[in-house]
SERO-4910 file (N, C-alpha, C, O; in steps of 0.05 Angstrom, whole numbers):
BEGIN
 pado doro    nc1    nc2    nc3   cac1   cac2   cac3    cc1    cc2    cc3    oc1    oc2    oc3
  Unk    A     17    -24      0      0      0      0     18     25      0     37     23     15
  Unk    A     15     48    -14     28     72    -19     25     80      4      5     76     18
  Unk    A     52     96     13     54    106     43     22    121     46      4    120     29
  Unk    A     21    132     69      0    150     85     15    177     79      7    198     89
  Unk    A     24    177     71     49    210     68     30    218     39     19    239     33
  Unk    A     34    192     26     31    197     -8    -15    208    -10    -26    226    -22
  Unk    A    -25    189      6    -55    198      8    -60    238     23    -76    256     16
  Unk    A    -40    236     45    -40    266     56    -42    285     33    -58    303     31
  Unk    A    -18    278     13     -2    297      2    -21    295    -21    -19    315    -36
  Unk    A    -39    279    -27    -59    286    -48    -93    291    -45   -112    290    -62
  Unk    A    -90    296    -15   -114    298     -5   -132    331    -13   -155    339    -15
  Unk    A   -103    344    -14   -109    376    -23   -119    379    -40   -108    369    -60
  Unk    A   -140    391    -44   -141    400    -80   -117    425    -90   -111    428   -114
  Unk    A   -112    432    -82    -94    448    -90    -58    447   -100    -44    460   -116
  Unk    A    -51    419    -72    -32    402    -85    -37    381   -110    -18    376   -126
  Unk    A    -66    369   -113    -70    365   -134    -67    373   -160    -59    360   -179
  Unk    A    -78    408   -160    -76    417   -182    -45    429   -188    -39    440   -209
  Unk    A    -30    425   -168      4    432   -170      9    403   -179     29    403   -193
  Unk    A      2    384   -176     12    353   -191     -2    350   -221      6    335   -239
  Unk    A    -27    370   -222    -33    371   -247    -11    390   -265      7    381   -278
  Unk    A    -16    411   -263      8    420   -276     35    415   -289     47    420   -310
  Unk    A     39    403   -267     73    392   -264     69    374   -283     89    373   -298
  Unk    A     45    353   -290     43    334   -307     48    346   -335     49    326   -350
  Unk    A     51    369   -351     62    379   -374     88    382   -375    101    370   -392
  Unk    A     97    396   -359    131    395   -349    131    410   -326    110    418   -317
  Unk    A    154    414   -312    169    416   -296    174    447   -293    185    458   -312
  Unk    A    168    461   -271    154    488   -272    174    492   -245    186    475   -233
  Unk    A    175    523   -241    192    539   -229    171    554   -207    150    565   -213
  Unk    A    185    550   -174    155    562   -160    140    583   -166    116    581   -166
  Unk    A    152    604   -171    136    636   -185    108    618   -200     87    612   -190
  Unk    A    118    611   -228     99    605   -249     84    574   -238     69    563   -253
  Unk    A     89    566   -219     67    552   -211     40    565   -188     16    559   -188
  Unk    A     52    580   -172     42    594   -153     22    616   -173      1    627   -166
  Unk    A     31    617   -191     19    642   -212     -8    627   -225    -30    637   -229
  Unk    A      1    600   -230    -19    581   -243    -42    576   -229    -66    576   -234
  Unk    A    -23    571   -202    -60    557   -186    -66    575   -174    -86    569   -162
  Unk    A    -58    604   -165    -77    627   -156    -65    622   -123    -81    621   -104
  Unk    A    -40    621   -120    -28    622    -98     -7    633    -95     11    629   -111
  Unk    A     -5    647    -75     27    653    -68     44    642    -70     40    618    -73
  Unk    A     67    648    -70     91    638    -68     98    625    -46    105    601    -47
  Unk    A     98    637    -25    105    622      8     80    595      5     88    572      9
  Unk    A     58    599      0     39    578     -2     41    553    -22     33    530    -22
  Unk    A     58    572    -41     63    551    -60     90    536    -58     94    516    -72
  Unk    A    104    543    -44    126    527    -37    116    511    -10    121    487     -8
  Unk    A    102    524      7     90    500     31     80    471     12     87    447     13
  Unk    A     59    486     -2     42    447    -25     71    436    -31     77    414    -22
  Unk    A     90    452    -47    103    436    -62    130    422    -42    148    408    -51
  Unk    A    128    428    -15    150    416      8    134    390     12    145    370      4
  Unk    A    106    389     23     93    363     17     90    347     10     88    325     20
  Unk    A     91    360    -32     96    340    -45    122    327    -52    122    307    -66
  Unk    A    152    342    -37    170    336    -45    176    316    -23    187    295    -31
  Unk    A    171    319      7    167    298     32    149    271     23    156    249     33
  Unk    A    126    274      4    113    248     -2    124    235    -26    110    218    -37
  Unk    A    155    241    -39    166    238    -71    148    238    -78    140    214    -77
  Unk    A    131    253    -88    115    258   -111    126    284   -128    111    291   -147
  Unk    A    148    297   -124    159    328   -127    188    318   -122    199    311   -102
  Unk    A    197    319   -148    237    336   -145    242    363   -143    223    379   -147
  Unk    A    272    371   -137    270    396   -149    298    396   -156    313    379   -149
  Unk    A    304    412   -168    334    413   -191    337    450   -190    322    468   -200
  Unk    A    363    452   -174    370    476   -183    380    487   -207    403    478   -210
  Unk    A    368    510   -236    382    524   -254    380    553   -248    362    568   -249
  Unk    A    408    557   -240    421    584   -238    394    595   -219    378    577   -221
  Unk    A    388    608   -210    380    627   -187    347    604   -189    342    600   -166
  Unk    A    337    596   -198    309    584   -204    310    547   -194    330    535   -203
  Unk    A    297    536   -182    284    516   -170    263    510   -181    240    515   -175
  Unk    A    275    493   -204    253    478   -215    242    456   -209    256    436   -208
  Unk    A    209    454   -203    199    425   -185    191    420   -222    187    433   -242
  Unk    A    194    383   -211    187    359   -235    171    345   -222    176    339   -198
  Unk    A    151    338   -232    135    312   -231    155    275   -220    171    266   -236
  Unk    A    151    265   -203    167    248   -200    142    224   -204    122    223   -190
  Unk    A    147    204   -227    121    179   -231    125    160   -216    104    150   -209
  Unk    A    144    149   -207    142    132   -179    125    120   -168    120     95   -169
  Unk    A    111    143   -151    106    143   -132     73    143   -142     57    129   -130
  Unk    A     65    157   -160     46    151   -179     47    123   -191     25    112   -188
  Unk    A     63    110   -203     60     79   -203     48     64   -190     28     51   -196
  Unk    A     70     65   -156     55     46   -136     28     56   -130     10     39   -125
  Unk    A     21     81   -130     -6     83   -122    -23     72   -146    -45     64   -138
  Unk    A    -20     70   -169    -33     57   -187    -35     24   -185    -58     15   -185
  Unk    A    -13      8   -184    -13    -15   -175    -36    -21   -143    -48    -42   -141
  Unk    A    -38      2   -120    -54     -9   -107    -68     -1   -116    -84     -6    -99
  Unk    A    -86     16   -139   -109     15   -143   -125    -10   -155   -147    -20   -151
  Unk    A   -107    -14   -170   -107    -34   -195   -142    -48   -184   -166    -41   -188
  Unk    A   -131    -67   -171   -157    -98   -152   -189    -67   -148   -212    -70   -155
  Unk    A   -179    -52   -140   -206    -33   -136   -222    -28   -167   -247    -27   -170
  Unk    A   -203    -26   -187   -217     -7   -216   -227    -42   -230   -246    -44   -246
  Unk    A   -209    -68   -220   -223    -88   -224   -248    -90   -216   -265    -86   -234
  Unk    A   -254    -94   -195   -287    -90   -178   -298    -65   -187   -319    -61   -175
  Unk    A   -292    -49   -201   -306    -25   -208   -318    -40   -244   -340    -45   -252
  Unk    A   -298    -41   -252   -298    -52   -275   -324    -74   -277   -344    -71   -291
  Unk    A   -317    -97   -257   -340   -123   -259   -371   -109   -251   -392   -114   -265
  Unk    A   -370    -95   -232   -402    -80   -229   -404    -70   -244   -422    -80   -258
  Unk    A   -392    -44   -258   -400    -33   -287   -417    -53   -309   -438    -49   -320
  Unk    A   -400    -77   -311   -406    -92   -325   -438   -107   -323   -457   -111   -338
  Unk    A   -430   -113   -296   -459   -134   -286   -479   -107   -293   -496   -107   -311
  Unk    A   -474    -86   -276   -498    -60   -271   -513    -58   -320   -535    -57   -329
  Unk    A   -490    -59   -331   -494    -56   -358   -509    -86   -370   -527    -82   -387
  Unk    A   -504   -107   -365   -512   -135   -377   -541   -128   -354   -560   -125   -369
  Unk    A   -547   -127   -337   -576   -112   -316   -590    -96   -340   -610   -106   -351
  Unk    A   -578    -70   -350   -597    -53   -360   -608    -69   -385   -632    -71   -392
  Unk    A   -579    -82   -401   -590    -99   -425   -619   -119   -425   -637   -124   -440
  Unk    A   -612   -125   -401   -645   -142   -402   -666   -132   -393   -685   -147   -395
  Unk    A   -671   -106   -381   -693    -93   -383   -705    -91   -410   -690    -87   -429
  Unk    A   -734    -94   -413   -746    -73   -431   -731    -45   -436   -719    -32   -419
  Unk    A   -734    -39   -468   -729    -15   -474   -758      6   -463   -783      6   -468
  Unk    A   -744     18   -452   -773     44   -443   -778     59   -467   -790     81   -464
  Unk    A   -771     52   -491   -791     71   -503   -808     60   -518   -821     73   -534
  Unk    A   -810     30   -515   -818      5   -527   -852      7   -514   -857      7   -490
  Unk    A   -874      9   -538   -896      9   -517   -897    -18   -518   -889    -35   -533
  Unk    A   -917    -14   -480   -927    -37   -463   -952    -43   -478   -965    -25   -489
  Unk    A   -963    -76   -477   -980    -93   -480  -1008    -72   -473  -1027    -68   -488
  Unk    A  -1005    -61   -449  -1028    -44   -446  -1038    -14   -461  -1060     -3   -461
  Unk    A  -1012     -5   -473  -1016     13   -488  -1033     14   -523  -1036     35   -535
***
């Protein structure tokens, strides 16, 4: 199971939408803080979170701290999803092979 660090750190919507981002490339705090409508000090707090749950690198160029997307950690959390989107998947299915054998409702009834 993916740490408890990694569910915290995506519990935010707002660290979310800093992991959305980052998912195009690899952004510099100013122009991320600019993106999701946060400060700077605020936007380096989400992105310490995400860098404590490896979900976030950061790479210094010349005066700028660029955070990257790290997939990792995104992996394992996909692998434990995996068995869940299975059982999502088989009810979809059953709930769909269900509607198939209803009557079509726009089919008139014997009494009509």
């Amino acid at each position: 199971m993916p740490a408890a660090d990694l569910w915290t750190a995506l519990a935010d919507p707002r660290r979310r939408a800093i992991v959305a981002l980052l998912l195009a490339r690899p952004r510099p705090v100013g122009e991320i803080a600019r993106e999701c409508g946060l400060s700077q000090p605020g936007a380096s707090k989400h992105l310490k979170v995400l860098r404590e749950a490896g979900l976030v690198h950061v790479r210094q160029e010349a005066q700028r701290r660029v955070h990257a997307l790290d997939p990792a950690p995104m992996a394992a959390l996909d692998a434990w999803l995996a068995p869940y989107r299975k059982l999502w998947g088989e009810s979809l299915d059953a709930l769909g092979r269900r509607l198939d054998e209803r009557p079509d409702a726009t089919e008139p009834t014997p009494e009509d």
